[in-house]
C-alpha positions as CSV (number, residue, x, y, z in Angstrom):
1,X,-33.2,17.1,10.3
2,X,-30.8,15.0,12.9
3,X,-33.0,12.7,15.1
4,X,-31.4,9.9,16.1
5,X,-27.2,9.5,15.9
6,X,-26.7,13.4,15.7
7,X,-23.3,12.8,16.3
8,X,-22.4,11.5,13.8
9,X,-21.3,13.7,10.9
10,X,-23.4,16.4,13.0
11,X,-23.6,20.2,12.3
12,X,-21.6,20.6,15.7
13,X,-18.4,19.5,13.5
14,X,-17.8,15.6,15.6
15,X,-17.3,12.3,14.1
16,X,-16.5,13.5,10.5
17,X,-16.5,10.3,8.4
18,X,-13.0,9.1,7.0
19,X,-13.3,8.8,3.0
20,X,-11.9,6.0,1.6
21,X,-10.8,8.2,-1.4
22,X,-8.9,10.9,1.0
23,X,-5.4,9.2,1.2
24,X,-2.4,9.0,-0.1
25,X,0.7,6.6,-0.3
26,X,3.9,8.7,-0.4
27,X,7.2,6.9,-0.9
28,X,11.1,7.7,-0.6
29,X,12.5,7.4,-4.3
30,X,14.9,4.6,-4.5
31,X,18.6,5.6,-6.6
32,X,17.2,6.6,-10.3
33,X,13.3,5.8,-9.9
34,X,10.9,8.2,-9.5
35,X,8.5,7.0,-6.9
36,X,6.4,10.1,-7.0
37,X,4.4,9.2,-9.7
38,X,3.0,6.3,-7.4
39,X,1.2,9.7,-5.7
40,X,-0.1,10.9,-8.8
41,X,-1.5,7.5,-10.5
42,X,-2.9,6.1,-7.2
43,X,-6.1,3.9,-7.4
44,X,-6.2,1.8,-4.3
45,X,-3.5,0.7,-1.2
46,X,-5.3,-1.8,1.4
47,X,-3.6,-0.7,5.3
48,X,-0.7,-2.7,6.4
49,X,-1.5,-5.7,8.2
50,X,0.7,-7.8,10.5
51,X,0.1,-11.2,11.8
52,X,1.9,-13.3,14.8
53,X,1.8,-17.0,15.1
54,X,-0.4,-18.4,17.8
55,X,1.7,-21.0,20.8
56,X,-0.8,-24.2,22.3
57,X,-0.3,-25.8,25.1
58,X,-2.8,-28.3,26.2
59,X,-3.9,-28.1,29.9
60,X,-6.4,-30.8,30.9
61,X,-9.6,-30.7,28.8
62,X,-8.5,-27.1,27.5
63,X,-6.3,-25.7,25.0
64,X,-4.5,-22.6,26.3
65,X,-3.3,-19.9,23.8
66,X,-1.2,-16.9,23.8
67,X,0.7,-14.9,21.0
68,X,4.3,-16.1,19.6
69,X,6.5,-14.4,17.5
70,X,7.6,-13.3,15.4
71,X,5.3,-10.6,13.8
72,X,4.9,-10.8,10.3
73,X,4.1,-8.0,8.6
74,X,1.6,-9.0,5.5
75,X,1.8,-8.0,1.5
76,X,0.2,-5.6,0.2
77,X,-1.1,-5.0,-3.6
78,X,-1.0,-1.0,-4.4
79,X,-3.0,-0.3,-7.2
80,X,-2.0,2.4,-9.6
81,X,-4.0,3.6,-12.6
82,X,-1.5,3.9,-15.9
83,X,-1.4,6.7,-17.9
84,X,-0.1,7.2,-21.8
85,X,2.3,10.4,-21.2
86,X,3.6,9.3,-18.1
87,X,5.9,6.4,-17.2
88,X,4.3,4.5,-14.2
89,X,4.6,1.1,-15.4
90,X,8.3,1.9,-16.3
91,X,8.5,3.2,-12.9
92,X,7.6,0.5,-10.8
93,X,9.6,-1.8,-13.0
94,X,12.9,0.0,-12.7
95,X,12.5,-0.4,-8.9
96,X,11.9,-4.0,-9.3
97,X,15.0,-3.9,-11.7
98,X,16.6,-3.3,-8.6
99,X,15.5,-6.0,-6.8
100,X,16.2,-8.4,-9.4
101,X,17.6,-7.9,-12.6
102,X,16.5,-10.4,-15.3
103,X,19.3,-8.9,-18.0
104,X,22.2,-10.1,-15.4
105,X,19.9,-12.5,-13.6
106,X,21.8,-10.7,-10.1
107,X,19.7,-9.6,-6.9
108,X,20.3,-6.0,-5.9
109,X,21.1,-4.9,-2.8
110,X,18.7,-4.2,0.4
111,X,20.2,-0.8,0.7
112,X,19.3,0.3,-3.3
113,X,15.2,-1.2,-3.2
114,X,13.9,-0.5,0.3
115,X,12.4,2.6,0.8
116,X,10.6,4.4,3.6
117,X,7.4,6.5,3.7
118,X,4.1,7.4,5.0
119,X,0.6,6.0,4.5
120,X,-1.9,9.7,4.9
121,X,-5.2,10.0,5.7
122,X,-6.9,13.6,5.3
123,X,-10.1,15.2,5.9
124,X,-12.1,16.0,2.7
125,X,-10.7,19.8,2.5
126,X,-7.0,18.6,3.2
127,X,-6.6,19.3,6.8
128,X,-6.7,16.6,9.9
129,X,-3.8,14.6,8.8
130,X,-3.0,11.1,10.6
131,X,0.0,9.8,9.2
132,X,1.5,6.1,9.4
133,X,4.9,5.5,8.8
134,X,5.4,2.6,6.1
135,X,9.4,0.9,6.6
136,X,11.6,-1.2,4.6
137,X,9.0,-1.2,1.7
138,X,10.5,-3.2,-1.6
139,X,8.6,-4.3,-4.5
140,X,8.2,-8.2,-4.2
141,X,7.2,-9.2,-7.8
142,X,7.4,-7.9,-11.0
143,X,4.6,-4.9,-11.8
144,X,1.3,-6.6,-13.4
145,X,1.1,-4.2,-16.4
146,X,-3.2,-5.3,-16.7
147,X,-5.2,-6.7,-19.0
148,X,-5.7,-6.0,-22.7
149,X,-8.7,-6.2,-24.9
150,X,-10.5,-5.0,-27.8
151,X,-13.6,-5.1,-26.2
152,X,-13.0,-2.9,-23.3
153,X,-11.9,0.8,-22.9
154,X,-11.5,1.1,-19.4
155,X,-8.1,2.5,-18.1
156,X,-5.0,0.0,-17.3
157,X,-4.2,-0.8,-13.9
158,X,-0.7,-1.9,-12.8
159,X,-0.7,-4.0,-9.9
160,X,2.2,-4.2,-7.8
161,X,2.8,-6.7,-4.7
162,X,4.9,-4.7,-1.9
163,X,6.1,-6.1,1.2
């Protein structure tokens, strides 16, 4: 029985609650590296952030401040579970292979590592879509392949930073 906040998730259909789980991050495949996988390994992607700088200017016994450029847009770190018949890990480090390659020790070109997409959020039986469009994405460091040990037999992450 709904007393009190019958709104929310009510049986007249309003305020559904957004899942955390229903998402996904779904990226344009850079020249020879198949992104798509990031869809089907996903564990966790934080949303975007962006930042701008903050100007001062003193004015008698105040401090006056407004926002100054430019806009920053913040890292992220995607989170990808790894799998042993798929290549996830070898994946994300051919696209950072294309940002920098260690064999030649060269830096690729922007037009060859960024990639576009779209960050999706979903209600629970697929429909309601909101979609945020994700630019200029590029893997900043190399993929963090996780943590081994004898004593533990929980599944490897690979963390990747993207900007």
């Amino acid at each position: 029985m709904e007393i009190v906040n019958s709104h929310i998730a009510g049986s007249t259909g309003s305020f559904e609650p957004q899942r955390k789980n229903n998402f996904m991050l779904r990226l344009a495949s850079p020249r020879g590296v198949n992104l798509a996988l990031i869809e089907l390994s996903m564990k966790s992607f934080p949303f975007p952030g962006m930042t701008l700088e903050k100007g001062e200017t003193a004015y008698w016994n105040e401090v006056r401040t407004w926002a100054q450029g430019p806009a920053k847009c913040e890292n992220v770190e995607l989170k990808l579970n790894d799998y042993v018949d798929q290549q996830t890990a070898d994946a994300m480090c051919d696209w950072h292979r294309l940002v920098f390659d260690p064999e030649t020790g060269k830096m690729g070109l922007v037009k060859d590592y960024k990639v576009q997409g779209d960050l999706i959020l979903f209600a629970p039986d697929g429909s309601q879509e909101r979609t945020w469009v994700v630019s200029g994405v590029w893997i900043k460091d190399q993929p963090k392949l996780g943590e081994l040990s004898m004593e533990d037999g929980k599944q490897v992450e690979i963390g990747c930073t993207l900007v």
